[in-house]
Gaussian input, Z-matrix of N, CA and C with variables (Angstrom, degrees):
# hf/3-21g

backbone

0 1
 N
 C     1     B1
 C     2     B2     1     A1
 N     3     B3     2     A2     1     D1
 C     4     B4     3     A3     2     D2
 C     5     B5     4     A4     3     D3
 N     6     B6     5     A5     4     D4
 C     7     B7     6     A6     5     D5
 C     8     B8     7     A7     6     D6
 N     9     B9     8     A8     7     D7
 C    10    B10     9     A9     8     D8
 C    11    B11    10    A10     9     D9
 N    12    B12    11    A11    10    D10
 C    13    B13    12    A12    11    D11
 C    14    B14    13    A13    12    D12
 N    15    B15    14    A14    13    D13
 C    16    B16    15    A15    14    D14
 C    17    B17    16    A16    15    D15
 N    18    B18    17    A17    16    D16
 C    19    B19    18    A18    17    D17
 C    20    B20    19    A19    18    D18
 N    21    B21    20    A20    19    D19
 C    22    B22    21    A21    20    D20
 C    23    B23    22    A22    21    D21
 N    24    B24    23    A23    22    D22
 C    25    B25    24    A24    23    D23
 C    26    B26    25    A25    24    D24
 N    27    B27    26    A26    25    D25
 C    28    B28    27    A27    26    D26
 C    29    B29    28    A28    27    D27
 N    30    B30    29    A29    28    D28
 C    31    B31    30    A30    29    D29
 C    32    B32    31    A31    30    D30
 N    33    B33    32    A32    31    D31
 C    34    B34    33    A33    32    D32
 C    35    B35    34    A34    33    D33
 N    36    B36    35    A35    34    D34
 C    37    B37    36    A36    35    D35
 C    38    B38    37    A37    36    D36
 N    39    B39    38    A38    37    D37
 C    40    B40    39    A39    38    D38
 C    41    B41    40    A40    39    D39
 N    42    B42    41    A41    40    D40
 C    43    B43    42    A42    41    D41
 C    44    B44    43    A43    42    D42
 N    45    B45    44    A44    43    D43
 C    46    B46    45    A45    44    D44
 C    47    B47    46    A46    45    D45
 N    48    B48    47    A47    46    D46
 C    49    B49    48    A48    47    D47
 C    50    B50    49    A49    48    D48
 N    51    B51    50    A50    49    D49
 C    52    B52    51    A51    50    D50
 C    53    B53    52    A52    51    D51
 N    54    B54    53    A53    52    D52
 C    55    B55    54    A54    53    D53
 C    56    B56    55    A55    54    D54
 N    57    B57    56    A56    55    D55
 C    58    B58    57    A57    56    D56
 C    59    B59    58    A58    57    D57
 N    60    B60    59    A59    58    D58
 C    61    B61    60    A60    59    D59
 C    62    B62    61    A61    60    D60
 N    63    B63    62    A62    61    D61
 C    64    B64    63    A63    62    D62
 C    65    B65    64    A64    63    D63
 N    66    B66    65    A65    64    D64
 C    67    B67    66    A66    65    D65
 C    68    B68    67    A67    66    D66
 N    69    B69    68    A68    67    D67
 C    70    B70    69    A69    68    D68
 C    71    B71    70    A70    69    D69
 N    72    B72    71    A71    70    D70
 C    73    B73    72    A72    71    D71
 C    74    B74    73    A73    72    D72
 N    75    B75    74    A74    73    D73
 C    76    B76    75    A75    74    D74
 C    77    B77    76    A76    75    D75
 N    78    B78    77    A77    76    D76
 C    79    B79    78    A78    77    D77
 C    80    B80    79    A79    78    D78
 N    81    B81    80    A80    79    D79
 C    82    B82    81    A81    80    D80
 C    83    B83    82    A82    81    D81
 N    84    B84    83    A83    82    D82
 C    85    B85    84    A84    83    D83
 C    86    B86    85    A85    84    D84
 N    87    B87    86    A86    85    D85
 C    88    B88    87    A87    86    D86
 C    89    B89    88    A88    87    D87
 N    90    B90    89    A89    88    D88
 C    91    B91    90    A90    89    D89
 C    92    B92    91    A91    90    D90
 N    93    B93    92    A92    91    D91
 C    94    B94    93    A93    92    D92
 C    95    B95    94    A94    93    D93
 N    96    B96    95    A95    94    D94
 C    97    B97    96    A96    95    D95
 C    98    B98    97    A97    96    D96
 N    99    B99    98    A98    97    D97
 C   100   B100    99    A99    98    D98
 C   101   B101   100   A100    99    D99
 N   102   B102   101   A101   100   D100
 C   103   B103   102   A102   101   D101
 C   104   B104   103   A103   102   D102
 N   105   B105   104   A104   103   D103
 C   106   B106   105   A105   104   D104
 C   107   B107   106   A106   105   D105
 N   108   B108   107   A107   106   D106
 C   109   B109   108   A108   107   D107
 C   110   B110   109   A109   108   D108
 N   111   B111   110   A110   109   D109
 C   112   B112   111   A111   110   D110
 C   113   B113   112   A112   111   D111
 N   114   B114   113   A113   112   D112
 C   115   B115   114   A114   113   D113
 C   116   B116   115   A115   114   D114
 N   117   B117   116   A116   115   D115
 C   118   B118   117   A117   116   D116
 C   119   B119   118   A118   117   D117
 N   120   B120   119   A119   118   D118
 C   121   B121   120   A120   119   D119
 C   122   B122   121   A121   120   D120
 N   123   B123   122   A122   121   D121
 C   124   B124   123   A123   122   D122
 C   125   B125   124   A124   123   D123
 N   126   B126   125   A125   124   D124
 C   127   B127   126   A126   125   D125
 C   128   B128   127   A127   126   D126
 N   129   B129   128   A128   127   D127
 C   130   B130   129   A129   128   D128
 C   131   B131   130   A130   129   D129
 N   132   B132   131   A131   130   D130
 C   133   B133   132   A132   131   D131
 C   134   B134   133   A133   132   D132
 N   135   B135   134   A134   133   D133
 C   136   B136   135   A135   134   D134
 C   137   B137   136   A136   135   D135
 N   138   B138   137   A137   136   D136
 C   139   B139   138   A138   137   D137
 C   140   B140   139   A139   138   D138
 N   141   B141   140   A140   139   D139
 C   142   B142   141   A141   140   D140
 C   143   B143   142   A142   141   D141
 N   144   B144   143   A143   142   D142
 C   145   B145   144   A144   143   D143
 C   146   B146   145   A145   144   D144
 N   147   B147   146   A146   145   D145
 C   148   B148   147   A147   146   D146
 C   149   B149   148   A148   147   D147
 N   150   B150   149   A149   148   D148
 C   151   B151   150   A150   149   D149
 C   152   B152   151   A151   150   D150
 N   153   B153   152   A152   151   D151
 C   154   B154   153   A153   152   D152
 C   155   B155   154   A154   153   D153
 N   156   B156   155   A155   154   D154
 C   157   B157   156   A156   155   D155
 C   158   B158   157   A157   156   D156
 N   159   B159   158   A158   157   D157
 C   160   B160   159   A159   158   D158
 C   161   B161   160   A160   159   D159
 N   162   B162   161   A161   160   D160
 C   163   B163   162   A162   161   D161
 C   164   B164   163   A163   162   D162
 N   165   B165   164   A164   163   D163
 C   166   B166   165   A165   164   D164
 C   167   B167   166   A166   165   D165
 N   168   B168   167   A167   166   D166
 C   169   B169   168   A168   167   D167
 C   170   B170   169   A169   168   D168
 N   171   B171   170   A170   169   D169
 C   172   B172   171   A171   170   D170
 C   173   B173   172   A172   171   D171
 N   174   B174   173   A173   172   D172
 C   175   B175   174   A174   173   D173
 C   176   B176   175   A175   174   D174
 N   177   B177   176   A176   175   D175
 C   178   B178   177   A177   176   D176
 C   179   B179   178   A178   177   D177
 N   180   B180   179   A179   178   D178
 C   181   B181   180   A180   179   D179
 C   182   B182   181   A181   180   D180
 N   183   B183   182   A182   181   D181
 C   184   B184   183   A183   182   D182
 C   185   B185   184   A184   183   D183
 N   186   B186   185   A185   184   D184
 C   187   B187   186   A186   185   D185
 C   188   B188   187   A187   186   D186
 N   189   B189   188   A188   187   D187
 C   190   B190   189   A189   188   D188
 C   191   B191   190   A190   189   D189
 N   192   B192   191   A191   190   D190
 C   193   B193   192   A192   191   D191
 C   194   B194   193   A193   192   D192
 N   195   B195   194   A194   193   D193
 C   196   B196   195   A195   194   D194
 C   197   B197   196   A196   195   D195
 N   198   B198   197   A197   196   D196
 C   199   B199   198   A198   197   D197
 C   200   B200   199   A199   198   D198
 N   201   B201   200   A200   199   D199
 C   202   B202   201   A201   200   D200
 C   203   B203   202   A202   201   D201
 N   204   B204   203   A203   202   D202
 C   205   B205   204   A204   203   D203
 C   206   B206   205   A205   204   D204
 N   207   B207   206   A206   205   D205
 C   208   B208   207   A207   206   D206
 C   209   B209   208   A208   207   D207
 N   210   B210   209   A209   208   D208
 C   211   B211   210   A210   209   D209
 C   212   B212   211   A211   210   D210
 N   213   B213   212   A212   211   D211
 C   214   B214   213   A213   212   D212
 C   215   B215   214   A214   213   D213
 N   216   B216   215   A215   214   D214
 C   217   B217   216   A216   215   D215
 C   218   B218   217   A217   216   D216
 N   219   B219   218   A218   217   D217
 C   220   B220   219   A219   218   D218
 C   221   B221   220   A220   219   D219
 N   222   B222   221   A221   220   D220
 C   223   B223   222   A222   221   D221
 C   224   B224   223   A223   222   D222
 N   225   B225   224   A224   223   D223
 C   226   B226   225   A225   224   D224
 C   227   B227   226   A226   225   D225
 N   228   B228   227   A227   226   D226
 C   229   B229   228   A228   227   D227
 C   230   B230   229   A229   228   D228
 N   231   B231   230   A230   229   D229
 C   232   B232   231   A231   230   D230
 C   233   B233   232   A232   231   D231
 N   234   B234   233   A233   232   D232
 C   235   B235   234   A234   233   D233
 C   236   B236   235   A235   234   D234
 N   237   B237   236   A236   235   D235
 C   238   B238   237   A237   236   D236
 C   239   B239   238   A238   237   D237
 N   240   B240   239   A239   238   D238
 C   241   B241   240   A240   239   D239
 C   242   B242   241   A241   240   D240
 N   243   B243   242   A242   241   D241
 C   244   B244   243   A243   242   D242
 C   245   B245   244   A244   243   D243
 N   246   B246   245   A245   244   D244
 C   247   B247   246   A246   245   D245
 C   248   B248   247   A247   246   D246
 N   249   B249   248   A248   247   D247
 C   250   B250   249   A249   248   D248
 C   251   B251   250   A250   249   D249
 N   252   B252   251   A251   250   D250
 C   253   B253   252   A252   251   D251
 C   254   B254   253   A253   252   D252
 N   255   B255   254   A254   253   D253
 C   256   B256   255   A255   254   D254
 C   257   B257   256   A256   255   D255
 N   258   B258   257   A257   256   D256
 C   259   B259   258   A258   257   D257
 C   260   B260   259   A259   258   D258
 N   261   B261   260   A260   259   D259
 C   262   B262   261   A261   260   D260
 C   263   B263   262   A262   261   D261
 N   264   B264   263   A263   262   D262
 C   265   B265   264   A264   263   D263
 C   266   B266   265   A265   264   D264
 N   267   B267   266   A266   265   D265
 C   268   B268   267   A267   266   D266
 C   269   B269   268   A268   267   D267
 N   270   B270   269   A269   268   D268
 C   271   B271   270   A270   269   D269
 C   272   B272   271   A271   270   D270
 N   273   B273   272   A272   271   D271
 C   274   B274   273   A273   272   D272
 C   275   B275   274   A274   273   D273
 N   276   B276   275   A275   274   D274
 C   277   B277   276   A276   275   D275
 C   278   B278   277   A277   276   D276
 N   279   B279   278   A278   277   D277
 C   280   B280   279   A279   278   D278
 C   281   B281   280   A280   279   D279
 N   282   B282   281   A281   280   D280
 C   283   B283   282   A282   281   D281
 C   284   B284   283   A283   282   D282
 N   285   B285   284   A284   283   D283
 C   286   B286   285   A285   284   D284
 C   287   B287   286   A286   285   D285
 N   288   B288   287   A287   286   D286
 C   289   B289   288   A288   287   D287
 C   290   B290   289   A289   288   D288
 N   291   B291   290   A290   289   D289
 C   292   B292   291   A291   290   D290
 C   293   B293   292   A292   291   D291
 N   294   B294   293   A293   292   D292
 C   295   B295   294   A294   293   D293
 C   296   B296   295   A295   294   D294
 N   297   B297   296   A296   295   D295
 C   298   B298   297   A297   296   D296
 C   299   B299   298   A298   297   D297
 N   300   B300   299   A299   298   D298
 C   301   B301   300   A300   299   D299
 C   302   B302   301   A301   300   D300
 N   303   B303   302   A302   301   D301
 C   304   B304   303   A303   302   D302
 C   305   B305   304   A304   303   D303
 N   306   B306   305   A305   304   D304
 C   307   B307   306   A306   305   D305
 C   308   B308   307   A307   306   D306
 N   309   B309   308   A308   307   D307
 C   310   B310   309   A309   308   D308
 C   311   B311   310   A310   309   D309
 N   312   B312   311   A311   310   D310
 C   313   B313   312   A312   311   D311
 C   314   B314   313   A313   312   D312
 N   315   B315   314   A314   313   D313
 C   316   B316   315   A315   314   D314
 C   317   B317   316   A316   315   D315

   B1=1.4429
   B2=1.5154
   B3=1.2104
   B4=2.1410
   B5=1.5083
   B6=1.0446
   B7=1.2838
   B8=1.9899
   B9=1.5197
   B10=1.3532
   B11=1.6260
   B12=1.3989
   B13=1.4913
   B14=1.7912
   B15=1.0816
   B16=1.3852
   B17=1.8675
   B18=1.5692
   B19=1.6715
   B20=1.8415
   B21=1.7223
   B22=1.0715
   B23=1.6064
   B24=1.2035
   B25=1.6498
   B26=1.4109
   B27=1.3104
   B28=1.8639
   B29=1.6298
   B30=1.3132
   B31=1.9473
   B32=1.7057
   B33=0.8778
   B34=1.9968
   B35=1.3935
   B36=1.8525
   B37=1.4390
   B38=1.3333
   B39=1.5951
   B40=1.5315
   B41=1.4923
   B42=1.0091
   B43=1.4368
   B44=1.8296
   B45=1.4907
   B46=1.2603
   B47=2.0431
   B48=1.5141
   B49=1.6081
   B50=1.3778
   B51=1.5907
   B52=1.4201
   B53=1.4871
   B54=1.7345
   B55=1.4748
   B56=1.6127
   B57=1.2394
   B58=1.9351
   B59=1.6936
   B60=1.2150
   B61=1.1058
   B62=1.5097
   B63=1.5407
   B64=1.0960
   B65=1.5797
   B66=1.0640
   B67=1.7432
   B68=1.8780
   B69=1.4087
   B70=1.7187
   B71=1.9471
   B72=1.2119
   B73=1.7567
   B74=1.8212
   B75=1.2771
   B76=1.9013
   B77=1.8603
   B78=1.2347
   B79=1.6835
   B80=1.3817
   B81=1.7186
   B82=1.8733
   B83=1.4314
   B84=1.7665
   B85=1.2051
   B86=1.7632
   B87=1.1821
   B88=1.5453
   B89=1.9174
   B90=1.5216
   B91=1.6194
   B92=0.9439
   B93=1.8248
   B94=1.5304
   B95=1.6317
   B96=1.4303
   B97=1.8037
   B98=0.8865
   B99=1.8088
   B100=1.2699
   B101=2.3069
   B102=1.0508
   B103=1.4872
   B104=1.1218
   B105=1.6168
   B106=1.2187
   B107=1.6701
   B108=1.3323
   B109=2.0962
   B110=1.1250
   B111=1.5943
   B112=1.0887
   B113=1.9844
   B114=1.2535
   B115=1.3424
   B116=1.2295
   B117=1.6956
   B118=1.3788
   B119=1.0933
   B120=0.8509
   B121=2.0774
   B122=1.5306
   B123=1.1701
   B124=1.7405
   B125=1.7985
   B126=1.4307
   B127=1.4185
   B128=0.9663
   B129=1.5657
   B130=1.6848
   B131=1.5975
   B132=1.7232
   B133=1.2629
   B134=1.7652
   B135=1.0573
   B136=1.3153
   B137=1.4910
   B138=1.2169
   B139=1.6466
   B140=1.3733
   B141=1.3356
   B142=1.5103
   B143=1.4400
   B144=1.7418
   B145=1.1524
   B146=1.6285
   B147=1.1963
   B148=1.3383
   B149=1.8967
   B150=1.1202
   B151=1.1908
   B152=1.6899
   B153=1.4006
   B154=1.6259
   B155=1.3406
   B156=1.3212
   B157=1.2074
   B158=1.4128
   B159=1.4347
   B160=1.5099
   B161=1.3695
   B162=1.2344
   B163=1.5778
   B164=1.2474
   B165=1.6007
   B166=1.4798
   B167=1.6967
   B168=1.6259
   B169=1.6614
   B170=1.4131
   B171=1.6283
   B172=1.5071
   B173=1.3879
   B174=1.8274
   B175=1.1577
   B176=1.5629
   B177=1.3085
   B178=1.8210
   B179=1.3212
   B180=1.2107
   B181=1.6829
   B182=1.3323
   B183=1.5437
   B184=1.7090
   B185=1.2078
   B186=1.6739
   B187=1.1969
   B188=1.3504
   B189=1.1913
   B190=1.6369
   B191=1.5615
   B192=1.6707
   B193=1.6609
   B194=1.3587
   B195=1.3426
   B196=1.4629
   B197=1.6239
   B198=1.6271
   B199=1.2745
   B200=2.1331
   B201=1.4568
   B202=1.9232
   B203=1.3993
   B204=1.4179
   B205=1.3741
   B206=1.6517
   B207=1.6117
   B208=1.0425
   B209=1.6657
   B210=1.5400
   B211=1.0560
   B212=1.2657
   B213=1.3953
   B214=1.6921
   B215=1.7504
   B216=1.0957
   B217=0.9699
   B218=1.6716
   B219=1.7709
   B220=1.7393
   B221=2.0340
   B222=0.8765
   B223=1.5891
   B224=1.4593
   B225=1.5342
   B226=1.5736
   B227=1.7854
   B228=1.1675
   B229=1.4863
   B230=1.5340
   B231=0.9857
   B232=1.3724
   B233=1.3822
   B234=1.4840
   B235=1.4615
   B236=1.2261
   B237=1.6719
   B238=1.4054
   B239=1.5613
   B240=1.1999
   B241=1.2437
   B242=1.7426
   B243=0.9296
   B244=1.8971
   B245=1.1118
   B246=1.8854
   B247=1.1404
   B248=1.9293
   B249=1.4922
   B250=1.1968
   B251=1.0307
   B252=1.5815
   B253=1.6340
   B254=1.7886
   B255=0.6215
   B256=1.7860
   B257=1.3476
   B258=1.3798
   B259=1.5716
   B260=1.7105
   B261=1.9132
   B262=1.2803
   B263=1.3950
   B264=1.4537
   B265=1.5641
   B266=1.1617
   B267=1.4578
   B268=1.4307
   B269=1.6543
   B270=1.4191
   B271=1.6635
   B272=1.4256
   B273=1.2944
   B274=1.6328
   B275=1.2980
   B276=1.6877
   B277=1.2302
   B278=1.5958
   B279=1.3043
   B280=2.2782
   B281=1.2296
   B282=1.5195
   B283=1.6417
   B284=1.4200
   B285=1.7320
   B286=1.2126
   B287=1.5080
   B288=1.6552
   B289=0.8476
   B290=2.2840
   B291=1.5090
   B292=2.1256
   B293=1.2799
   B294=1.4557
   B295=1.1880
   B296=1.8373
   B297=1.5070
   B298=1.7674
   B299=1.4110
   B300=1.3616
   B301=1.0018
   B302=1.5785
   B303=1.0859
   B304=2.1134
   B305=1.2800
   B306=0.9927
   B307=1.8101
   B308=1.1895
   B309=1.2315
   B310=1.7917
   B311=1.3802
   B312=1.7058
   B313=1.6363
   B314=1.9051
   B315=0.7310
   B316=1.6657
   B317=1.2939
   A1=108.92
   A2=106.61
   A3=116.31
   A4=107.23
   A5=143.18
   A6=146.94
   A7=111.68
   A8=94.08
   A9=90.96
   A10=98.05
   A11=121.77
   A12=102.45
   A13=113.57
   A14=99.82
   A15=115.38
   A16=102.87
   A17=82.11
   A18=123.08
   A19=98.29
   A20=129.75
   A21=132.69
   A22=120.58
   A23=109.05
   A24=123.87
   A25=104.55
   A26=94.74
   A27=112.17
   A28=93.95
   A29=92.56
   A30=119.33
   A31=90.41
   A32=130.78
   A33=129.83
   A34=94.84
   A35=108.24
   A36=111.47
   A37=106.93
   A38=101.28
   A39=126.19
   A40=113.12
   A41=140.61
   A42=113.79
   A43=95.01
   A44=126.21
   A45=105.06
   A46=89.75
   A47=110.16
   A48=108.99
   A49=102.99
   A50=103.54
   A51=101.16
   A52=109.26
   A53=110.33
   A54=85.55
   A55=93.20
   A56=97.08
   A57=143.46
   A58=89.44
   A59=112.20
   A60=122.04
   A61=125.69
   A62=106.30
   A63=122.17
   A64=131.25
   A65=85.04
   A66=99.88
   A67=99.96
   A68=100.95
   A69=119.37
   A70=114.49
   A71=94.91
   A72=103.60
   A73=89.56
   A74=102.09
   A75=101.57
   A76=88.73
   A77=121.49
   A78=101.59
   A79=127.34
   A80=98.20
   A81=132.64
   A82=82.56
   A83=78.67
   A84=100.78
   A85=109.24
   A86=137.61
   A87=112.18
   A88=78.87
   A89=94.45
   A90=123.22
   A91=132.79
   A92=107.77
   A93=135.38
   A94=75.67
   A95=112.34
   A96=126.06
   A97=102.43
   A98=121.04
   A99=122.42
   A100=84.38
   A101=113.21
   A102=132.66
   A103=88.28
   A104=132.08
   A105=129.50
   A106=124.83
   A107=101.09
   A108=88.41
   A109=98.98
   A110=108.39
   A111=119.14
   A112=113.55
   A113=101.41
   A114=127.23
   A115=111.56
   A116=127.59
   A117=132.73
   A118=114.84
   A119=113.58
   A120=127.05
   A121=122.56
   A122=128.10
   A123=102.32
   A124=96.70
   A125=118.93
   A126=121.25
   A127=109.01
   A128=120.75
   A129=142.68
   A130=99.84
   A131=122.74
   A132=142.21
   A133=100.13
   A134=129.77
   A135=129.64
   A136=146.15
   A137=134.62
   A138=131.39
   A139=111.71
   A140=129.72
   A141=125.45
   A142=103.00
   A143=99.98
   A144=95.40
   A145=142.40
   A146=117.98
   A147=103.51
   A148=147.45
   A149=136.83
   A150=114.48
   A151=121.80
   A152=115.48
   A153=116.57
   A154=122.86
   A155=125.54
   A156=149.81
   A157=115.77
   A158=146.42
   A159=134.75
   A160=109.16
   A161=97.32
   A162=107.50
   A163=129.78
   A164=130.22
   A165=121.97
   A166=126.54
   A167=100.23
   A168=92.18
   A169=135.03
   A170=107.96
   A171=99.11
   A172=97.12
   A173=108.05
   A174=123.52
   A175=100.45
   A176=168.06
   A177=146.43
   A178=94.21
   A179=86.00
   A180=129.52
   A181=97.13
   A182=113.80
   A183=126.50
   A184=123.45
   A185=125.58
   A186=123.78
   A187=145.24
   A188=100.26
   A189=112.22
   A190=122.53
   A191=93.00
   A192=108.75
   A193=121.72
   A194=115.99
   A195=100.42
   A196=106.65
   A197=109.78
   A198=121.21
   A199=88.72
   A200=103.39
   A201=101.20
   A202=92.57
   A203=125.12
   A204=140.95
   A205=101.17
   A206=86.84
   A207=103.62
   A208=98.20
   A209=149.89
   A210=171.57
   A211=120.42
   A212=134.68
   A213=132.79
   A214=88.08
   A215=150.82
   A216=150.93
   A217=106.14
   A218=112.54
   A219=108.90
   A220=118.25
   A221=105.29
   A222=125.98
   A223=87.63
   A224=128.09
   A225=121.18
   A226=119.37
   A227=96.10
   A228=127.06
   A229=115.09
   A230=124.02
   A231=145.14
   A232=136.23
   A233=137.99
   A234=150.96
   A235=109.27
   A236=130.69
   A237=118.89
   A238=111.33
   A239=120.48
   A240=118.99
   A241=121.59
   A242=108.55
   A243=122.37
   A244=91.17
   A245=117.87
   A246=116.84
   A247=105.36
   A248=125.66
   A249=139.42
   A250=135.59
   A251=125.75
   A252=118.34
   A253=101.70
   A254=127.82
   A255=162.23
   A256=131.09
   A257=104.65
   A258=97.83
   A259=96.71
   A260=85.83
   A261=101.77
   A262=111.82
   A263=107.44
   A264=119.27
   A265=130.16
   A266=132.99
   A267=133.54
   A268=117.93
   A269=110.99
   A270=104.19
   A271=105.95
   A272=97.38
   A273=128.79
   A274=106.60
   A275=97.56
   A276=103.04
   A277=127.86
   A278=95.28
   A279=109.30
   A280=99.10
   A281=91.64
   A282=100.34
   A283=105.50
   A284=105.96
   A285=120.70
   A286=108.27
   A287=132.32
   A288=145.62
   A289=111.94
   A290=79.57
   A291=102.09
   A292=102.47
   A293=104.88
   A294=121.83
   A295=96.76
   A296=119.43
   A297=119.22
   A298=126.80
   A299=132.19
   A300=122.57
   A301=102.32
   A302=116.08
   A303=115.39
   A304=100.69
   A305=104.94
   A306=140.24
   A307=129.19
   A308=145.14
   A309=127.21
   A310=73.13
   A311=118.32
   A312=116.28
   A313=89.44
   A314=135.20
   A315=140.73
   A316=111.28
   D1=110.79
   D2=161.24
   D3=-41.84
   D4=134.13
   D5=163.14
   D6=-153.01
   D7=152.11
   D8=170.85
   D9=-122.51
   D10=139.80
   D11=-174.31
   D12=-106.40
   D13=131.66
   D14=-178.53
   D15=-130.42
   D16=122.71
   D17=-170.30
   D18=36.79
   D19=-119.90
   D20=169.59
   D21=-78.06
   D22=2.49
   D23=178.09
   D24=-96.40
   D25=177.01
   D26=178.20
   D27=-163.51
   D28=129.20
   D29=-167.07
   D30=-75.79
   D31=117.61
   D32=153.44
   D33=-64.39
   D34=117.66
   D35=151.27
   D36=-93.66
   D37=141.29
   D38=-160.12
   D39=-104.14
   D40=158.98
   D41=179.95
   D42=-133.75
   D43=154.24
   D44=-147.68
   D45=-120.52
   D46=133.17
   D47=164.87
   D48=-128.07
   D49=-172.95
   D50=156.66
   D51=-142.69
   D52=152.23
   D53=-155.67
   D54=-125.87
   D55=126.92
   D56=-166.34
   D57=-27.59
   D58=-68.21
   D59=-171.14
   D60=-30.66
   D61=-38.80
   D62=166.58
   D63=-88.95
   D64=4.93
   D65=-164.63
   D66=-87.84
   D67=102.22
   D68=160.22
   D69=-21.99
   D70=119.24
   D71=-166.34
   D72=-62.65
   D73=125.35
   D74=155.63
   D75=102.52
   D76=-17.24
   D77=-162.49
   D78=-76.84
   D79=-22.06
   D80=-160.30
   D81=50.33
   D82=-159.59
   D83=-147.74
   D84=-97.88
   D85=-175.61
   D86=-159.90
   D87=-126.20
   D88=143.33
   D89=169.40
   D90=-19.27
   D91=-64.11
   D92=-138.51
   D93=-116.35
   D94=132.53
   D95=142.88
   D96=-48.02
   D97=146.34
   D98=-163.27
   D99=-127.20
   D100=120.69
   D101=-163.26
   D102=-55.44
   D103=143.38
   D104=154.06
   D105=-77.57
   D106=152.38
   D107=-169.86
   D108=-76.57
   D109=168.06
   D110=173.32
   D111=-113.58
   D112=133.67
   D113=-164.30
   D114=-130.97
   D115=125.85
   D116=162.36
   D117=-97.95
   D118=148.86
   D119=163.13
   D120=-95.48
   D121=126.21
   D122=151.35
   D123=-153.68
   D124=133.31
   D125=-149.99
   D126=44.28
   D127=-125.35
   D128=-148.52
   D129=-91.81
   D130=-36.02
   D131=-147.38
   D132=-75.54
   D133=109.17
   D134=138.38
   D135=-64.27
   D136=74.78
   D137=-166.84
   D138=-77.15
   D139=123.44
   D140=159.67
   D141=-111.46
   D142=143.44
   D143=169.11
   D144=-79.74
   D145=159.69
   D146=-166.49
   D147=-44.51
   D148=-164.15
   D149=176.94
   D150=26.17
   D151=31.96
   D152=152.36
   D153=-71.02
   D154=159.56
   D155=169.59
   D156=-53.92
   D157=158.19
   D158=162.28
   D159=-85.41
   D160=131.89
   D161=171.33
   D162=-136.23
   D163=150.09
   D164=179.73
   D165=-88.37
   D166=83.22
   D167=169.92
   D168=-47.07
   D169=116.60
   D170=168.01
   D171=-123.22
   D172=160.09
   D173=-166.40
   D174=-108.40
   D175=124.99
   D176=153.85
   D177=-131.41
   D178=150.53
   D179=-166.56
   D180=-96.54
   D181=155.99
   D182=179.02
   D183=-33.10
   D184=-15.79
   D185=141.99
   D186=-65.83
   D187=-27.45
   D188=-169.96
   D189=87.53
   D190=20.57
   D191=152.52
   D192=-65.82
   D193=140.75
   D194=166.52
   D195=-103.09
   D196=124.38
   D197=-145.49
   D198=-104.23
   D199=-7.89
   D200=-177.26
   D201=-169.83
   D202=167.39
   D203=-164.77
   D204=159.97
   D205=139.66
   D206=-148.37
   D207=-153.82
   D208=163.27
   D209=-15.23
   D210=96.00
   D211=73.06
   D212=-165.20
   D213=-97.73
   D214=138.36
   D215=-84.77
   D216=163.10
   D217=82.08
   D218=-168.93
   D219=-13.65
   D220=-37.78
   D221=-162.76
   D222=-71.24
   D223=-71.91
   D224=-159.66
   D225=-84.81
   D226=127.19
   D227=173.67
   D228=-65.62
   D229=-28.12
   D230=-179.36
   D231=-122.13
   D232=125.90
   D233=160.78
   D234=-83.53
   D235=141.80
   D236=132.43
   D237=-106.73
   D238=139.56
   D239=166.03
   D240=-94.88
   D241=151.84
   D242=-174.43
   D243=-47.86
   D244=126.97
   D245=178.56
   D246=-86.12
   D247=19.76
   D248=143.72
   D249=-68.85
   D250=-4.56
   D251=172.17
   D252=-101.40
   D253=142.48
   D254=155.92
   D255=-110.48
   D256=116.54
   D257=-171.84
   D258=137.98
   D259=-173.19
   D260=170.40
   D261=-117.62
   D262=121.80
   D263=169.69
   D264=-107.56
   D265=138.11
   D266=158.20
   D267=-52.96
   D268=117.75
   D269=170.94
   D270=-119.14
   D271=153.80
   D272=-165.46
   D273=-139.01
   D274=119.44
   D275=145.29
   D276=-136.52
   D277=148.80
   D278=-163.05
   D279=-109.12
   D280=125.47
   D281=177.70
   D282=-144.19
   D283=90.06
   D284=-168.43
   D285=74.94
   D286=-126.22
   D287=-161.52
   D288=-95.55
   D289=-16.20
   D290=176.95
   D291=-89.56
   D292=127.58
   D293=-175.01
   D294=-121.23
   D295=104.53
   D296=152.27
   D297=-73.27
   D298=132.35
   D299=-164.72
   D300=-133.17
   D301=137.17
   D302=177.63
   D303=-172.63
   D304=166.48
   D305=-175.44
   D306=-85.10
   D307=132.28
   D308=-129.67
   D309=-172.57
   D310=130.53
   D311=171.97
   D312=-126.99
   D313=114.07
   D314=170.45
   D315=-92.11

C-alpha cells in the first residue's frame, strides 16, 4: 500500500478517470482535471474532509468483486468499514461520471 503518513492517519492517494459509461451522450469530455479527494485511513475508520461532494463507496477484492458499497453522504465526515475484510483492496469512489481509484490494505 502507497501511503503518505500524516500524524496516526495515512492519506489514500487516488488516482483520477472518468468512466465512459457514464459519460452524458453529446457532452465530451470536460477541460479542467477534476482534483482527487482527499481521504485518510487508520484501521477500519475512513475520514474525509469536510465540505466534500457525495459519492458511491465501493470496496473489491483481488478480483474485482465488490466485496461492500456504501453511500458517503456530503454531511458525513466519517466511514467505518466491516471489521471482516483483511487484505488488500481496491477503493472507489463515483461521483457522477469521476471515478477515484487507490489501494486500501485493512
Amino acid at each position: 500500500m502507497m501511503s503518505t503518513s500524516v500524524y496516526a492517519w495515512d492519506i489514500i492517494p487516488f488516482t483520477v478517470s472518468i468512466d465512459d459509461d457514464d459519460m452524458p451522450i453529446g457532452n465530451g469530455y470536460p477541460k479542467a482535471p477534476m482534483q482527487a479527494p482527499t481521504v485518510y485511513i487508520e484501521d477500519y475508520s475512513l475520514s474525509f474532509v469536510a465540505d466534500h461532494p457525495e459519492y458511491i463507496l465501493n470496496i473489491k477484492d483481488e478480483d474485482g468483486e465488490v466485496v461492500y458499497s456504501t453511500v458517503v453522504y456530503s454531511t458525513l465526515t466519517q466511514v467505518t468499514l466491516p471489521s471482516i475484510l483483511s487484505g488488500e483492496y481496491v477503493i472507489e469512489l463515483r461521483m457522477g461520471y469521476w471515478l477515484f481509484t487507490g489501494w486500501i490494505e485493512l
